[in-house]
C-alpha positions as CSV (number, residue, x, y, z in Angstrom):
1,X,-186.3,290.3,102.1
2,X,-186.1,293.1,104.6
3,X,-182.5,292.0,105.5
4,X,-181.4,292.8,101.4
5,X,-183.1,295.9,101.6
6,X,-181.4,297.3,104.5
7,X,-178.1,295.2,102.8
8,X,-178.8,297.4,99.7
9,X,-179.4,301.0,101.7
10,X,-176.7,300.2,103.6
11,X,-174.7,300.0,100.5
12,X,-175.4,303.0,98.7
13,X,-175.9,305.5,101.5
14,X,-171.6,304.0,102.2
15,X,-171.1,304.7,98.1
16,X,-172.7,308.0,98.6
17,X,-170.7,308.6,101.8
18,X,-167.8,307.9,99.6
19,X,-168.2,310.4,96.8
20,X,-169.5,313.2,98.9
21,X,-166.9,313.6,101.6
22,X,-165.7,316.9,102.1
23,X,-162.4,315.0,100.7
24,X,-163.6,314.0,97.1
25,X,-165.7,317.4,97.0
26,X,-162.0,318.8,96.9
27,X,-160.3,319.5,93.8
28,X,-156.7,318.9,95.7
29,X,-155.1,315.8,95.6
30,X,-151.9,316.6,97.9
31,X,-150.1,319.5,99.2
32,X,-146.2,319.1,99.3
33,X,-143.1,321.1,98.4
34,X,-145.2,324.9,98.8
35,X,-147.5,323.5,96.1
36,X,-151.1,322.3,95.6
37,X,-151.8,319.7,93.2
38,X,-154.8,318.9,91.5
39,X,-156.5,315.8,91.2
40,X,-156.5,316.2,87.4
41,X,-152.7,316.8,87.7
42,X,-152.5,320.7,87.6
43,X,-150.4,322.8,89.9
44,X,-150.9,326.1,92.1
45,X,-149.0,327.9,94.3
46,X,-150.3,330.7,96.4
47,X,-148.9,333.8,97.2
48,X,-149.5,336.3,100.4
49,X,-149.4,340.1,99.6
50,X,-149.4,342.4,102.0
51,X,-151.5,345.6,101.6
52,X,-150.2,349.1,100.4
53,X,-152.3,352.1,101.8
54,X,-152.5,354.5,98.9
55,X,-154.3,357.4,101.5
56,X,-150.6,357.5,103.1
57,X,-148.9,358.5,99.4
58,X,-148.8,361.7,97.8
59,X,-151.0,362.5,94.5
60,X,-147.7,361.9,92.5
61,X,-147.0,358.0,94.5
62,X,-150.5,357.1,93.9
63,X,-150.6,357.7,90.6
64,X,-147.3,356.0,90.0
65,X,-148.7,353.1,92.0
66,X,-151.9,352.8,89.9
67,X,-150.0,353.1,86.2
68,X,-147.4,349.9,87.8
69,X,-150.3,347.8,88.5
70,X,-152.1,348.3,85.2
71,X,-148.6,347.6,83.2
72,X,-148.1,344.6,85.5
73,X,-151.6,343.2,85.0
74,X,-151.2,343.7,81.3
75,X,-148.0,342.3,80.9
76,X,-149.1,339.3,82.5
77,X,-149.3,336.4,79.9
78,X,-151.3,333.9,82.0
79,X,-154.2,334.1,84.5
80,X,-154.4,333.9,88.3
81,X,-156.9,334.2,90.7
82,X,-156.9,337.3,93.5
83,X,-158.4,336.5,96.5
84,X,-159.6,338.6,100.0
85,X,-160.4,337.0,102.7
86,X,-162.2,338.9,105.4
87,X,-160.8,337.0,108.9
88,X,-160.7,337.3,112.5
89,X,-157.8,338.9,114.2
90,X,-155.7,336.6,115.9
91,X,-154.5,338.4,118.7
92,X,-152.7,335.2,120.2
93,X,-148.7,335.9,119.7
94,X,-149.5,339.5,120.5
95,X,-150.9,338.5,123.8
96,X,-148.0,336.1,124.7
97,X,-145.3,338.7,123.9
98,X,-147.3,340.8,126.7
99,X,-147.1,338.1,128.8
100,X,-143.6,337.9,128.8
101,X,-142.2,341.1,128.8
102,X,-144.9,342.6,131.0
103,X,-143.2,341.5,134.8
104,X,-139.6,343.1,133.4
105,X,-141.3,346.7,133.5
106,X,-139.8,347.9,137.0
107,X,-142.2,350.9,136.9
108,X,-145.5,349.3,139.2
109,X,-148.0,352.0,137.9
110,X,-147.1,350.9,134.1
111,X,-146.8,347.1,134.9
112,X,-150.6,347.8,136.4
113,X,-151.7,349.5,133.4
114,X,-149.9,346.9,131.4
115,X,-152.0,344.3,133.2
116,X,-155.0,346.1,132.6
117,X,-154.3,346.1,129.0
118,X,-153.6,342.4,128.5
119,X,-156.8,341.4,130.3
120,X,-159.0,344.1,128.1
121,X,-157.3,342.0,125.0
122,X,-158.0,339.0,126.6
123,X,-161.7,339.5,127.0
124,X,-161.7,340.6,123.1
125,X,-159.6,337.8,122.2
126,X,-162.0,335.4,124.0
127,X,-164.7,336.9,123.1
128,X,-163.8,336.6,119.1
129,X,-165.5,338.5,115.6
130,X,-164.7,342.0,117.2
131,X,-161.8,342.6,115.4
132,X,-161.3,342.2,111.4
133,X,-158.6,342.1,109.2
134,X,-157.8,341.3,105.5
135,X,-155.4,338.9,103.9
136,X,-154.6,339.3,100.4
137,X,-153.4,336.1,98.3
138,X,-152.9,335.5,94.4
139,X,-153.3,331.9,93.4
140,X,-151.3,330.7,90.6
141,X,-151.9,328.2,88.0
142,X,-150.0,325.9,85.9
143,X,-152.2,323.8,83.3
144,X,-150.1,321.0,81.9
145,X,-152.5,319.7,78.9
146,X,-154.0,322.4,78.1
147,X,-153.9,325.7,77.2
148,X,-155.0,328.3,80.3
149,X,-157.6,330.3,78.5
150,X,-159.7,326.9,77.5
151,X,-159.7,326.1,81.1
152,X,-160.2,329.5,82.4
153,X,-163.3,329.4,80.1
154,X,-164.8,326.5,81.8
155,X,-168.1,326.4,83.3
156,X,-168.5,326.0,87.1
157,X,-170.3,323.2,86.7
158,X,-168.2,321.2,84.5
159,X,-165.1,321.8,86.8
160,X,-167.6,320.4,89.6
161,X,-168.1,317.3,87.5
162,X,-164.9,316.7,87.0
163,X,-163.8,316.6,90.4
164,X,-166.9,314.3,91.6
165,X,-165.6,311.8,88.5
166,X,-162.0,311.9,89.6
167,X,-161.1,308.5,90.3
168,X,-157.2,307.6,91.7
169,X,-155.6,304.6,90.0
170,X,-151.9,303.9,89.7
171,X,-151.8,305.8,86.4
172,X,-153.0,308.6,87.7
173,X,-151.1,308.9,91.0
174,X,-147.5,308.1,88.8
175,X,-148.7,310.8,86.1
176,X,-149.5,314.2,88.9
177,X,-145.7,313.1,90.3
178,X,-144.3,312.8,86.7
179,X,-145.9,316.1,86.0
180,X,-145.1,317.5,89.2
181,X,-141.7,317.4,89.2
182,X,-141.4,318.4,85.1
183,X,-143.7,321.7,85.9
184,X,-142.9,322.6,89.1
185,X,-140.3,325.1,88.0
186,X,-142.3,326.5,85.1
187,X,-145.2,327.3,88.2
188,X,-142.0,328.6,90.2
189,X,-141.0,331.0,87.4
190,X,-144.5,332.4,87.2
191,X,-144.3,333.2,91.7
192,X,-140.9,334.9,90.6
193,X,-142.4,336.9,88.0
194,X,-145.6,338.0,89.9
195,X,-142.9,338.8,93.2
196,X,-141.0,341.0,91.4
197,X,-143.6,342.6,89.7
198,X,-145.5,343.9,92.6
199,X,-142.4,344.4,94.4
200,X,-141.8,347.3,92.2
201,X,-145.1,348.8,93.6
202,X,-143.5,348.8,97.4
203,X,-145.7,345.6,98.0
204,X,-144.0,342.8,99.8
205,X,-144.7,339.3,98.2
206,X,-143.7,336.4,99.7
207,X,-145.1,332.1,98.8
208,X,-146.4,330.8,101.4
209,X,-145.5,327.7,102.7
210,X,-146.8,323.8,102.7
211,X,-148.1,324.4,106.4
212,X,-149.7,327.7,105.8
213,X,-151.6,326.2,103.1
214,X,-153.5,323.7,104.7
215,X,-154.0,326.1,107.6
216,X,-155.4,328.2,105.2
217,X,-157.5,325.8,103.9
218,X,-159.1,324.4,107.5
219,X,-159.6,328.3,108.1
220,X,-161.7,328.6,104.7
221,X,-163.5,325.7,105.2
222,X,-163.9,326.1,109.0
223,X,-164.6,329.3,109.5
224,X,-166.7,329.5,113.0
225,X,-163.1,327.4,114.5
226,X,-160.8,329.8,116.3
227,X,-158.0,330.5,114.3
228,X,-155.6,328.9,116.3
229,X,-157.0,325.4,116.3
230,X,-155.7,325.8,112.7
231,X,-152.0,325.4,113.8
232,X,-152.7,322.3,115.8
């Protein structure tokens, strides 16, 4: 008797292991080819913007700036999500470029003060959370069955559900590629629009790549991880 109860807690804590995982909590099924897809079969792409400091533009450049932005939000003709991420610094590459180039300075004084420099970064670097910066993305959506103000319009909670409920079969797996690789180009079209659009503003756009999605990703969901054990 003892023996099926353990069987039977055994059991469900392993189903409950199963639908919790940090895996099935995700809405992403696989990341390939610069794009996300959904486990319901949807599509995003995400794009990095870099940021445009309007204190360094005349009265006349801001405002030209600010009446571009509204006409490209309005002309827009489906949604996307804008998101800021507030991250560590990571002062790595910077530090190994001074490591290289430091012992060419033929000057001693400066290749001291150079030395003195790297190990003041070093201690910062090591130290980590001293130094901020912002990264700027737009994620864009592609909703094959539906139309993008129905899903937009969806509850938190439902979308939750829906991921929890998301079983793979064949079916499913053979539909996402099928849709995939019909929609890809219409999700394409809409990064091309959004590039070009804010490109007009003097901001520089660019899609970011398979790799630098998931890194983002382990840096969202890890966030007390050094940065660079995200490129491992």
């Amino acid at each position: 008797m003892l023996f099926n109860l353990w069987e039977k807690n055994k059991i469900q804590k392993s189903n409950n292991d199963t639908v919790f995982n940090t895996e099935n909590m995700l809405a992403i099924s696989e990341i390939k080819n610069d794009t996300m897809i959904l486990k319901d079969g949807w599509l995003r792409a995400i794009l990095k913007v870099s940021w445009l400091n309007l204190d360094l533009r005349n009265f006349d450049e801001q405002q030209i700036v600010i009446e571009q932005y509204k006409r490209f939000l309005n002309w827009l003709d489906f949604p996307i999500q804008i998101l800021v991420r507030s991250t560590y610094l990571d002062l790595s590459d910077y530090l190994n470029y001074i490591k290289v180039n430091i012992d060419n300075i033929e000057n001693t004084t400066l290749q001291k003060q150079w030395g003195q420099y790297l190990k003041f970064l070093q201690d910062i670097d090591g130290q980590q959370w001293l130094i901020y910066t912002k990264e700027f993305y737009i994620i864009v959506p592609y909703y094959i069955s539906e139309d993008d103000n129905k899903e937009i319009k969806k509850s938190r909670w439902s979308k939750l559900l829906n991921v929890l409920n998301a079983k793979d079969d064949v079916e499913k797996i053979v539909a996402r590629y099928r849709g995939f690789i019909k929609w890809k180009s219409s999700l394409e079209t809409r990064c091309n629009l959004i590039i070009d659009g804010l490109g007009s503003m003097w901001v520089s756009v660019e899609k970011i790549s398979t790799w630098d999605i998931i890194s983002l990703l382990f840096r969202q969901y890890n966030p007390l991880l050094h940065s660079s054990e995200a490129k491992m």
